[in-house]
C-alpha positions as CSV (number, residue, x, y, z in Angstrom):
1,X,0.0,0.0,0.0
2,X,1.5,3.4,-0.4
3,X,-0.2,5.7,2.0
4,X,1.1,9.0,0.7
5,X,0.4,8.6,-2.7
6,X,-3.4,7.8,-1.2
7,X,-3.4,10.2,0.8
8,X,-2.4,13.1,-1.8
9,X,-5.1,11.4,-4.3
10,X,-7.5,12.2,-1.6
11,X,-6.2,15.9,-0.9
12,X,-6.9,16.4,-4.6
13,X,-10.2,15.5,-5.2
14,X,-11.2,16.7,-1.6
15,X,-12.4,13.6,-0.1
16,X,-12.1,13.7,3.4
17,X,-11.4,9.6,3.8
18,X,-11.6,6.1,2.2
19,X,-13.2,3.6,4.3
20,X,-12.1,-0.2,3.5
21,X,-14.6,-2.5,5.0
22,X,-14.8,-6.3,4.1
23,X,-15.7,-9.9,6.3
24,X,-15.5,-12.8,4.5
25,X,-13.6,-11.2,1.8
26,X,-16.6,-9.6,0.3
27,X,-14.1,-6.9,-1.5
28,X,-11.4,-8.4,-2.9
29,X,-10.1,-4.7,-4.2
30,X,-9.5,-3.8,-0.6
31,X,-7.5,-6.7,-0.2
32,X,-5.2,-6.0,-3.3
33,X,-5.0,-1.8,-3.0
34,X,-4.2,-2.8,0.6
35,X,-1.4,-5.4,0.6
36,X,-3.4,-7.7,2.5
37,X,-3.6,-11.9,2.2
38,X,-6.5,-12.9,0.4
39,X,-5.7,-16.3,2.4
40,X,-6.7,-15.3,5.7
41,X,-9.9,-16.6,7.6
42,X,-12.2,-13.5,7.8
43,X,-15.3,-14.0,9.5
44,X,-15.9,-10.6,11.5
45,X,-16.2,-7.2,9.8
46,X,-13.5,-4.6,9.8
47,X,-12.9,-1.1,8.5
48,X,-9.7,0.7,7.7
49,X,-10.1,4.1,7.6
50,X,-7.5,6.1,5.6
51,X,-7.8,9.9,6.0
52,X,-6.3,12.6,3.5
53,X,-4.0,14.0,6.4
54,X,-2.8,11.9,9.5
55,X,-2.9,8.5,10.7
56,X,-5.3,5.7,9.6
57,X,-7.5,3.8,11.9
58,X,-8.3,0.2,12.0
59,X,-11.3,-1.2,13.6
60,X,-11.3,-5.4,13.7
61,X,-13.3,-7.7,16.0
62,X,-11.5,-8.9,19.4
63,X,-11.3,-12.2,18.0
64,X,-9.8,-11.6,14.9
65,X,-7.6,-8.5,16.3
66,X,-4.5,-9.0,14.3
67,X,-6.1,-9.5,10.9
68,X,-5.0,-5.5,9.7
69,X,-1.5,-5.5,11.7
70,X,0.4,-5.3,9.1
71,X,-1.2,-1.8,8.0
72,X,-0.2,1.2,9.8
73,X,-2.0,3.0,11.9
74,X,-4.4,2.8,15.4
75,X,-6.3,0.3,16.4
76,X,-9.6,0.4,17.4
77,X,-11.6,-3.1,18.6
78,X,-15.2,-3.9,19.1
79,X,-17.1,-7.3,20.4
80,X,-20.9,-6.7,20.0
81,X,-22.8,-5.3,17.1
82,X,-23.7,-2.5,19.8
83,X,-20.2,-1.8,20.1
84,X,-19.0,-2.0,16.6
85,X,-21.4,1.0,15.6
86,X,-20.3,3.0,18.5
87,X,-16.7,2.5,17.1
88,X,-17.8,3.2,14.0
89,X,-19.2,6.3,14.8
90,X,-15.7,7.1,16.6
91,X,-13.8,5.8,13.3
92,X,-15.8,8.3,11.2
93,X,-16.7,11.4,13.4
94,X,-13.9,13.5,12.6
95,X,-14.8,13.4,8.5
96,X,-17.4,13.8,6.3
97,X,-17.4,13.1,2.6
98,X,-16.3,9.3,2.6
99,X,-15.0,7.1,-0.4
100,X,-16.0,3.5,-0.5
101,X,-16.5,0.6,-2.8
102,X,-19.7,1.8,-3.9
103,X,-21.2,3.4,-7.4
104,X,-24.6,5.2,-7.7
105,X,-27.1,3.2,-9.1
106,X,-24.7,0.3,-9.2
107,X,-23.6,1.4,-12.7
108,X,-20.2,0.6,-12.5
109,X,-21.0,-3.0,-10.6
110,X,-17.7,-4.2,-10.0
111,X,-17.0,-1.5,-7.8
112,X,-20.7,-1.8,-5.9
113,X,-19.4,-4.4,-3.4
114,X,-20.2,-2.2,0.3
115,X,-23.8,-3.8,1.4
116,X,-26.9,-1.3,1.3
117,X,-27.0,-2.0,4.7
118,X,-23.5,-0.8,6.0
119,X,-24.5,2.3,3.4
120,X,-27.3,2.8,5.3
121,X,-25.4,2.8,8.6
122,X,-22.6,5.2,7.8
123,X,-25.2,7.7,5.6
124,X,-27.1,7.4,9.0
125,X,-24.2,8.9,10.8
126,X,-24.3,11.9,8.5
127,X,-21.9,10.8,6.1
128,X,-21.8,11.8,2.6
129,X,-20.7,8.1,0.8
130,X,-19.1,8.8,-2.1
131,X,-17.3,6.5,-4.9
132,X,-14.2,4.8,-4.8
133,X,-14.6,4.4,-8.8
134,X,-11.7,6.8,-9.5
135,X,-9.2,6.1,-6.2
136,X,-9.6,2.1,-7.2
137,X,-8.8,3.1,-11.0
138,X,-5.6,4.8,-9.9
139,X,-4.6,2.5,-7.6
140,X,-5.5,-0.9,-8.8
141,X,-6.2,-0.4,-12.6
142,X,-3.0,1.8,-13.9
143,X,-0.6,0.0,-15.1
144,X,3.5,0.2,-14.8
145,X,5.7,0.4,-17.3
146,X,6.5,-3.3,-17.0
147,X,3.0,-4.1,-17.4
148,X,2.5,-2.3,-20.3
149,X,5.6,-3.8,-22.5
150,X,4.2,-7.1,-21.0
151,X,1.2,-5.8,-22.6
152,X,2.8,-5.0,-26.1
153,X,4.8,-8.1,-25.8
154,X,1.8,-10.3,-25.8
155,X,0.2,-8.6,-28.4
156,X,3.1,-9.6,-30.8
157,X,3.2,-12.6,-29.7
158,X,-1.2,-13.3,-29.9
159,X,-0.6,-11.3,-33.5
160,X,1.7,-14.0,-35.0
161,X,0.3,-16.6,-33.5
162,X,-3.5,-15.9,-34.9
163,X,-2.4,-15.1,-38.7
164,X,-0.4,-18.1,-38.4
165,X,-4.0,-20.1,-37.1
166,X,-6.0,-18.9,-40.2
167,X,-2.9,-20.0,-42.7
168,X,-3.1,-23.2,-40.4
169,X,-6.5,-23.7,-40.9
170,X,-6.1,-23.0,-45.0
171,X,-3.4,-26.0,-45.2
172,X,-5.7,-28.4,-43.0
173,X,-8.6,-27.6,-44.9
174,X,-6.8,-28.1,-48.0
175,X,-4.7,-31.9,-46.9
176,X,-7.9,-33.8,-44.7
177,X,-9.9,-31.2,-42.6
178,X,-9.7,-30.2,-39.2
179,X,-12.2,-28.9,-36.9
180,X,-12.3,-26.0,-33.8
181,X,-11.4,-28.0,-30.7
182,X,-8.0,-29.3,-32.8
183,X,-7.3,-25.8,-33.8
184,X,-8.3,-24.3,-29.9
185,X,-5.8,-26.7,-29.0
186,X,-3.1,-26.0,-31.6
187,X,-3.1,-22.4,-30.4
188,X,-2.7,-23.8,-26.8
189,X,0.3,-25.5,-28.1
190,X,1.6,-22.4,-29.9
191,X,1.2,-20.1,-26.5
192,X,3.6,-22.8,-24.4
193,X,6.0,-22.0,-27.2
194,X,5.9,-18.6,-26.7
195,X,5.8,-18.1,-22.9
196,X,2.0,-17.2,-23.4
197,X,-0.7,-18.1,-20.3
198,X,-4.5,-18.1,-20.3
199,X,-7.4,-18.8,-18.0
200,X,-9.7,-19.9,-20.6
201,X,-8.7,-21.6,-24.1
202,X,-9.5,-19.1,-27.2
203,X,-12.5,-19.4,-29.1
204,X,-12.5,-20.9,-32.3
205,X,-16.4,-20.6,-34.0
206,X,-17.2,-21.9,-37.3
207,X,-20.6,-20.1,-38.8
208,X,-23.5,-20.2,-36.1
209,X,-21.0,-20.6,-33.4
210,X,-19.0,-17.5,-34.3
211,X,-22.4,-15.6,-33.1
212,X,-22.8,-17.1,-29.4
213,X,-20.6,-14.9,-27.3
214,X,-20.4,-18.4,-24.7
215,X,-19.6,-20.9,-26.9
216,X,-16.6,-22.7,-26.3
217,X,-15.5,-25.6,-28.3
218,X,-14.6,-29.3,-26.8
219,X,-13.7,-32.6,-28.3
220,X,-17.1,-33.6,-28.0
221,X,-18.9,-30.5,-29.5
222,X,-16.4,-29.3,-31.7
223,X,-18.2,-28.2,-35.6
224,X,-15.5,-29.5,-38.3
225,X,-14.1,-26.2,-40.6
226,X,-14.4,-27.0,-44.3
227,X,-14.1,-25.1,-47.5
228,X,-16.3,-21.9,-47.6
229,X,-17.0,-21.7,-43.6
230,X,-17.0,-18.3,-41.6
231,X,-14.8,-18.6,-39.0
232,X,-13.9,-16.7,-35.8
233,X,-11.0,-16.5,-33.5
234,X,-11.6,-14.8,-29.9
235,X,-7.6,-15.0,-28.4
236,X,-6.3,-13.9,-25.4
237,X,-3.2,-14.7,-23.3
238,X,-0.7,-12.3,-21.4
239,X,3.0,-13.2,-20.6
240,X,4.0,-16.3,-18.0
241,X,5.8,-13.3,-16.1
242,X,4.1,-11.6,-12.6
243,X,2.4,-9.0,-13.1
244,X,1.5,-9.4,-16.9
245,X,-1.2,-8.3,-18.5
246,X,-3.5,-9.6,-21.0
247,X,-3.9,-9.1,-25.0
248,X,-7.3,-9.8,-26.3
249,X,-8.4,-9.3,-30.5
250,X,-11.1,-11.3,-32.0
251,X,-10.5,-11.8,-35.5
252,X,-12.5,-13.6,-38.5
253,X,-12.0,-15.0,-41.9
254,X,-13.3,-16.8,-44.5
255,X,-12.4,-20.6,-45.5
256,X,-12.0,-20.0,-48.9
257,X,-11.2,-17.4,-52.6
258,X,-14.3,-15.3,-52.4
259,X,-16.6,-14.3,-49.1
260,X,-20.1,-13.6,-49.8
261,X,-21.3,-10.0,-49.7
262,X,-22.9,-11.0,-46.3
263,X,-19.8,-12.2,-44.8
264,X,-18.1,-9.4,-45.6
265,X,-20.6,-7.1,-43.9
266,X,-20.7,-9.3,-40.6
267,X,-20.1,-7.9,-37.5
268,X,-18.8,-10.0,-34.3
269,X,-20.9,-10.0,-31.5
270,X,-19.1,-8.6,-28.6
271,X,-17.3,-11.6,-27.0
272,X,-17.8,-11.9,-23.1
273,X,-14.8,-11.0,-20.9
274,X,-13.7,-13.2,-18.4
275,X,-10.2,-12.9,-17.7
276,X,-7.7,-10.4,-17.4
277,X,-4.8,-9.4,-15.4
């Protein structure tokens, strides 16, 4: 975590705090803008508040006491729910306009992890919640400069290896056929050449498939590609370094001289996205 740099984000947007608050690792961007293990048991709430001048305040339950010691700061510690929202009104009396993991009208959803509930108990406290949507950006969604020539490294890499899939495709087509699990796995073969990781296989859709955003292609379901199919490739892989960030391009092309007029008009539906970083 670096506390300064928080801090100064704070001072410049005039937000008087950001209040972390998780149990049972409800927020995972806590856990990552903070430095803390997303291994350890959490079964009691806590808060961490961090204030744009001065020291930061930790409030944990007795029993799980040491869960934020390796955060700076004072520590305050509670045992009953009675107890906890005294503390809480302790943690937050000296502020006002409070950042937390929370968007208006849940628009940006991956942000909207604070319960309506604990909304409702620090708004009843006089708070003004605000959201965390640009502090979290900053802090957990900017890359480095390593990240982004992992970035640009993958994408050379995913580059090569897809225009090499559709002349791949061309010569099986051409000497016995093939179909999209065999080529889904060639380009798994092709990213262990290249240091390349993934999550989740790329997509390789012949015709229909190329429209269903889920589909994924297996031994057992796998469509063969012949001469004059459409066919899609949905790649993404980032470098097997830490750190590394994905590439993602979805690409299509025809099995054959000509593509009909219809082809060539076709737009790709937006694929889903379910990996990255």
């Amino acid at each position: 975590m670096n506390l300064a740099a928080i801090q100064a984000a704070l001072r410049e947007r005039n937000i008087d705090a950001w209040l972390f608050y998780d149990h049972h690792h409800r927020d995972p961007i806590a856990y990552r803008v903070l430095g803390l293990s997303p291994n350890t048991m959490v079964t009691r709430r806590w808060f961490y508040l961090i204030p744009a001048e001065g020291e930061p305040t930790k409030l944990v339950h007795k029993i799980e006491s040491r869960h934020l010691d390796s955060l700076p700061g004072k520590k305050l510690q509670y045992a009953g729910w009675q107890e906890l929202f005294d503390q809480v009104k302790v943690l937050l009396s000296p502020h006002r306009d409070i950042a937390m993991q929370y968007s208006p009208n849940n628009l940006v959803f991956t942000i909207s992890l604070v319960d309506g509930g604990t909304l409702e108990l620090i708004r009843g406290l006089g708070k003004n919640v605000l959201s965390s949507g640009d502090l979290v950006a900053l802090f957990e969604a900017t890359w480095t400069d390593e990240q982004i020539k992992s970035h640009y490294a993958a994408r050379d890499a995913v580059d090569a290896i897809t225009a090499a899939a559709f002349q791949e495709i061309g010569r099986r087509v051409r000497n016995g056929g093939t179909n999209e699990h065999q080529m889904q796995q060639w380009f798994m073969e092709s990213f262990r050449r290249e240091n390349l990781v993934t999550d989740d296989p790329p997509i390789v859709g012949v015709n229909a498939h190329s429209g269903d955003p889920h589909y994924e292609p297996s031994a057992e379901n796998s469509a063969p590609i012949r001469e004059g199919d459409f066919v899609l490739l949905d790649v993404w892989a980032k470098k097997n370094l830490p750190g590394a960030v994905y590439y993602d391009i979805t690409w299509t092309g025809f099995v054959g001289k000509a593509p009909s007029d219809r082809m060539r008009s076709f737009q790709p539906s937006s694929r889903c996205a379910r990996r990255r970083r």
